[in-house]
N, C-alpha and C positions, 0 to 999 in steps of 0.2 A: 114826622112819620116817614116823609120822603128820603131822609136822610138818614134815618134807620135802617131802612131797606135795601140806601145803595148802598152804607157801610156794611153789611151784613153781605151782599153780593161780592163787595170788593174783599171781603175778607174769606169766602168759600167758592171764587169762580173756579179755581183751579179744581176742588171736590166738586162739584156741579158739570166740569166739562167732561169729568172722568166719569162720571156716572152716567152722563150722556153716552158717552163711548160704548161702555160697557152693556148699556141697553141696546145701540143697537148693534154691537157683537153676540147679545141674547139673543135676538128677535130671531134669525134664523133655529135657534134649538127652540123657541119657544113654540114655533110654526109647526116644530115638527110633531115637539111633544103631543099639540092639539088636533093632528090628526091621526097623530096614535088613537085616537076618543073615536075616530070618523068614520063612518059606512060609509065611503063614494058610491055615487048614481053609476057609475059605470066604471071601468078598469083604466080609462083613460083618463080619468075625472080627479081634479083635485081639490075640486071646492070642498070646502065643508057642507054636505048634504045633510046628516042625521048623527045625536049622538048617541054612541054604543060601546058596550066594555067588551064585547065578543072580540076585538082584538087582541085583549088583556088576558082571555080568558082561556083562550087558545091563538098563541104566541108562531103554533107549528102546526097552522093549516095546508102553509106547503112547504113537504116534507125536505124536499132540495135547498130549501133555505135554511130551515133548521143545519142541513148537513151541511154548507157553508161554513152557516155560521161557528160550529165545532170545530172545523178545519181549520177556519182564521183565526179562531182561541187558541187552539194546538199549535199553530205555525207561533204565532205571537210568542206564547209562552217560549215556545222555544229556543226563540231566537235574542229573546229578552232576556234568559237564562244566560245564555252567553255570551251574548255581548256587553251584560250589566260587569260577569264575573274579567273578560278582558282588558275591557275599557276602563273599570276601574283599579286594575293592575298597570297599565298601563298609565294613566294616571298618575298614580304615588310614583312611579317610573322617572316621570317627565318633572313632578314638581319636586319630588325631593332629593334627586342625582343630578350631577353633571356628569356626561359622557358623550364621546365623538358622534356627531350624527344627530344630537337632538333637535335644533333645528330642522335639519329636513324631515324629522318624523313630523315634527308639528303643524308644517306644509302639509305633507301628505296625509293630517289627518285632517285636515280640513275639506282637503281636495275632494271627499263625498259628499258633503255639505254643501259644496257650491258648487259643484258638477248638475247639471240639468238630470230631471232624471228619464229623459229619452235615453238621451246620450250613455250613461250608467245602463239602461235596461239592456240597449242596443251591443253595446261591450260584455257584457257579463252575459247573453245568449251567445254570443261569436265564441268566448271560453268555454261553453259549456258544451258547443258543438265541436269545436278542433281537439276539446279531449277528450267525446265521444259519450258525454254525459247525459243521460237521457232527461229531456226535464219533465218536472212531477213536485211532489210534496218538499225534496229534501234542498232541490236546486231553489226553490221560492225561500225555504230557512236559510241557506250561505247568503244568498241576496242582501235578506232583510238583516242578517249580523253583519254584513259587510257596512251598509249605513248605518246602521243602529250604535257600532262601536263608536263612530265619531260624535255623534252627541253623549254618551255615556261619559266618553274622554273630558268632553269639555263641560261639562257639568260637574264631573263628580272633581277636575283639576281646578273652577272656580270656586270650590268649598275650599279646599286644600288651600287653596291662595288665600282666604280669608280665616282661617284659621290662626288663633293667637298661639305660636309656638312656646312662647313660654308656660301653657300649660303641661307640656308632656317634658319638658326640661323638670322643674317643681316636682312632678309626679315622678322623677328618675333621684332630683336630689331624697325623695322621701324613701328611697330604699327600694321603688319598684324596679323589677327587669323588662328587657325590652317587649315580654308578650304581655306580661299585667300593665306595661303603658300603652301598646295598639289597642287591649282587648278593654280598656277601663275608660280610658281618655280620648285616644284616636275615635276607636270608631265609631263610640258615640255621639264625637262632633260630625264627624264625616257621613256617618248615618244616611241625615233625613239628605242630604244630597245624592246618595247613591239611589235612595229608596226613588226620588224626582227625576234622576235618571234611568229607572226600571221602567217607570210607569210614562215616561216620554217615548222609550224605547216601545212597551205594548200599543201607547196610542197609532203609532209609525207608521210598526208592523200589521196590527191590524187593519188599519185606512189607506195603505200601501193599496195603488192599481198598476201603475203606468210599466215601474220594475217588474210586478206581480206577473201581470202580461205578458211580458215577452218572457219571463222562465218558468210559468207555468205547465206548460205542454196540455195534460187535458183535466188537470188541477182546477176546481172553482172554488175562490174566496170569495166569502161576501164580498167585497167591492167588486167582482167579475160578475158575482149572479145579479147584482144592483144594475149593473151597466147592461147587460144581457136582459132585463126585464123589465129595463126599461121602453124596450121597445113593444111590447105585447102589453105595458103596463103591472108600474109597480102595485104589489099587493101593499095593504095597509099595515099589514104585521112588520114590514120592513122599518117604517115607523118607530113602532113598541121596541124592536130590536134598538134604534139605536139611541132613542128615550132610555132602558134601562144602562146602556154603555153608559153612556153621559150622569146618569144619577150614579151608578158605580163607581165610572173614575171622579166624581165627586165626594163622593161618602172616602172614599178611599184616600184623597187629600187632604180633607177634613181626619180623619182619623192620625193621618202621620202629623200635622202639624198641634193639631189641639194639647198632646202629652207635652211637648217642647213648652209651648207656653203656660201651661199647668208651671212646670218645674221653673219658669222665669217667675211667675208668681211669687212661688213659694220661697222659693230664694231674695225677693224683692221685699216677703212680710220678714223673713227672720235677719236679714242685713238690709237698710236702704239705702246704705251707701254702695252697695253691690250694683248700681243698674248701668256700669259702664261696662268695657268689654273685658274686665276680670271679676274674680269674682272671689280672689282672696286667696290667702295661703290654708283659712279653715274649709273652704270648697275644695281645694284640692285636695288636700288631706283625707275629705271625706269622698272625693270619687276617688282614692287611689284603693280606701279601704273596700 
């Protein structure tokens, strides 16, 4: 029996230590989500006191948060819009040309990603002030696409890099042009990595303080009103807010990835010698049709 046990350990410590991990990278949303539930004894109190749905139930007891919280959707969205539509142009730019200068662009697009982001807030305020730019709403959107473009780059350029090229070759010997092979082939493989690059971009910009601060001028995002009340005490709704974030960009994960694996299935019951990285001249065929 003892030798069951340690075979069975030595054959899943590696899934064991990941699932360890993983819990306690939950533990903190898990805290939160549970005093989403919580009435604290007092404004400064974070035990768990009493449990109660009144924070579920009325999400915009104060009103200032709610309107935060809209702002930081709107900023998000917005900036998510275009730095997904850049970065991913940029992108198929850098993997599928050679041209003078590539190189340093690929430098320089790192350079936001490893730049601190005092140092970023601190610089992009000095810009906004020697060109007389007053800051508010639109100076916190350049901000956030200014970072946001460099992981878009580099996400949506490691699909691209893993991308098996001979299917859009196949799909051209079959008589498509070169827009029914982006629109048939490409961007369906490229897809779920732009889609991981949208929604890393909204996570960003929404959770963005440090940048947010110094270009906001008299602008409050949720993470400003968070930090700001925290000192009077955070209300429990703040909570709820970021309990539904976290199940959102969940469900929304879960929704991009589940169709992909649907269609490995089904391709796995009607071919099973298909489960390498092609997937046949009859697959191609039918995603050109």
């Amino acid at each position: 029996m003892t030798h069951r046990v340690s075979r069975w350990l030595a054959d899943r410590w590696v899934l064991l230590v990941a699932l360890l991990v993983l819990g306690y990278l939950s533990l903190p949303i898990l805290v939160v989500a549970g005093l989403s539930f919580n009435r604290p004894s007092s404004r400064l109190s974070y035990d768990f006191h009493e449990f109660t749905l009144d924070n579920w139930r009325n999400p915009c007891a104060t009103s200032d948060m709610c309107d935060a919280v809209v702002r930081s959707v709107q900023i998000g969205f917005l900036a998510t819009v275009v730095a997904t539509v850049l970065g991913t142009l940029m992108a198929f730019a850098l993997a599928r040309h050679r041209f003078r200068g590539r190189s340093g662009i690929n430098v320089l697009i790192f350079l936001p990603m490893a730049t601190p982001e005092l140092v970023m807030g601190t610089s992009l305020l000095a810009l906004f002030v020697a060109a007389g730019v007053p800051q508010g709403f639109w100076t916190i959107v350049i901000a956030h696409v200014m970072f946001c473009v460099s992981f878009v780059v580099v996400t949506v350029k490691a699909r691209l890099a893993g991308m098996d090229s001979r299917l859009e070759e196949a799909a051209m010997d079959l008589y498509a042009n070169e827009w029914q092979t982006f629109r048939r082939i490409t961007l369906p493989l490229v897809l779920p990595g732009i889609v991981a690059a949208a929604l890393l971009s909204f996570s960003l910009s929404f959770d963005d303080f440090i940048i947010t601060n110094f270009n906001a001028g008299t602008t409050v995002t949720f993470p400003m009103y968070v930090w700001g009340a925290a000192q009077r005490g955070i209300p429990p709704q703040v909570n709820v807010i970021g309990t539904a974030m976290f199940a959102i960009a969940l469900l929304l994960v879960l929704a991009s990835t589940l169709p992909g694996r649907r269609r490995q299935r089904a391709a796995l019951r009607v071919n099973p010698a298909a489960g390498g990285s092609g997937s046949g001249s009859a697959g191609e065929a039918e995603a050109v049709r």
